[in-house]
C-alpha positions as CSV (number, residue, x, y, z in Angstrom):
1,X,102.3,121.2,97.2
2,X,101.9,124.5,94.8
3,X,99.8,124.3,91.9
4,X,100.9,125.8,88.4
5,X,98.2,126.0,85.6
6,X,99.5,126.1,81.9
7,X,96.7,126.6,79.2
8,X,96.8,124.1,76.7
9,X,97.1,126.5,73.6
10,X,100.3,128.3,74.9
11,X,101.5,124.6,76.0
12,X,105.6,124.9,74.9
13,X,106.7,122.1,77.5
14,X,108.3,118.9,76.9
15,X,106.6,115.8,78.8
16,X,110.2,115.1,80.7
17,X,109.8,119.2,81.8
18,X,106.1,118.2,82.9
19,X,107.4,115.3,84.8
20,X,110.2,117.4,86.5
21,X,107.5,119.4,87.6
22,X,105.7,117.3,89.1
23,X,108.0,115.7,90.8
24,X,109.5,118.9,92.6
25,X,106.3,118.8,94.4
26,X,104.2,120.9,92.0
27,X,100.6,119.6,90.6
28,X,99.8,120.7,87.0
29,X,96.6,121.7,85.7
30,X,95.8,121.8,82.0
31,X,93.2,124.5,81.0
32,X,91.2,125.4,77.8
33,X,90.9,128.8,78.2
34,X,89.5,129.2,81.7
35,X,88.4,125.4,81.7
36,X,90.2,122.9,83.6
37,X,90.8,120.0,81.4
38,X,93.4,117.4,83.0
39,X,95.6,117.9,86.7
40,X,99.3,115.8,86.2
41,X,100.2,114.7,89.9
42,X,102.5,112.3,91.1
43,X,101.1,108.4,90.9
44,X,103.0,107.4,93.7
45,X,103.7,110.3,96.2
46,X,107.0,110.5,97.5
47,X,105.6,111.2,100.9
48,X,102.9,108.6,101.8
49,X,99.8,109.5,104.0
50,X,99.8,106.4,105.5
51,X,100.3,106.3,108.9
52,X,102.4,103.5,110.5
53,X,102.1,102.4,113.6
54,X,104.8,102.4,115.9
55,X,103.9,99.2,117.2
56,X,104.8,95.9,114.6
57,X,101.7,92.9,115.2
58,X,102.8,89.9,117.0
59,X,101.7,86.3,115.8
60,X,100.7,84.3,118.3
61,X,99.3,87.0,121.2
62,X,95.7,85.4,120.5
63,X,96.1,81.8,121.0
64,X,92.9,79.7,121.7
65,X,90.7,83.0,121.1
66,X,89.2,81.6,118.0
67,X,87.8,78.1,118.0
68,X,86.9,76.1,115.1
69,X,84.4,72.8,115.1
70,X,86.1,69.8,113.9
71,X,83.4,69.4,110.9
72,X,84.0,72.8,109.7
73,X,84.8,71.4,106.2
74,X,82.4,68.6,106.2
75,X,79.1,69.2,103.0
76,X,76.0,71.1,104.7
77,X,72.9,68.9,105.0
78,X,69.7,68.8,102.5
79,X,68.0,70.6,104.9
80,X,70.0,73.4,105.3
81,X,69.6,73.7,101.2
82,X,66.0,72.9,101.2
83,X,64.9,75.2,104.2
84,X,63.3,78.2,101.8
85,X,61.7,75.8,99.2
């Protein structure tokens, strides 16, 4: 990705030419002067960095490794509410 840096008082661009830009792989800093004011990137890159596994997850390859009590749902006693009183 190359970086082009256009000072905001000699700023003669259109926003479509800024988003052409930007989407040819370039990121745009806005200065004052010497003084970085905004960077225009891309929101969504074209190129994710997410990595994808090459494997896809199978339902069902953990059966029975998670239990539940039947009661699970059931209202917690007083006593568990009262225990810090």
């Amino acid at each position: 990705m190359s970086i082009k840096t256009l000072d905001i008082q000699q700023l003669q661009i259109s926003v479509s030419e800024l988003l052409s830009l930007i989407q040819n792989d370039q990121e745009i800093v806005i200065t004052n002067g010497k003084t970085p004011i905004a960077k225009l990137t891309l929101l969504n890159p074209l190129e994710p960095n997410i990595r994808k596994s090459a494997k896809t997850p199978q339902p069902g390859l953990n059966l029975g490794a998670m239990v539940m009590s039947d009661d699970f749902d059931q209202p917690l006693p007083d006593e568990f509410w009262w225990q810090n009183s």
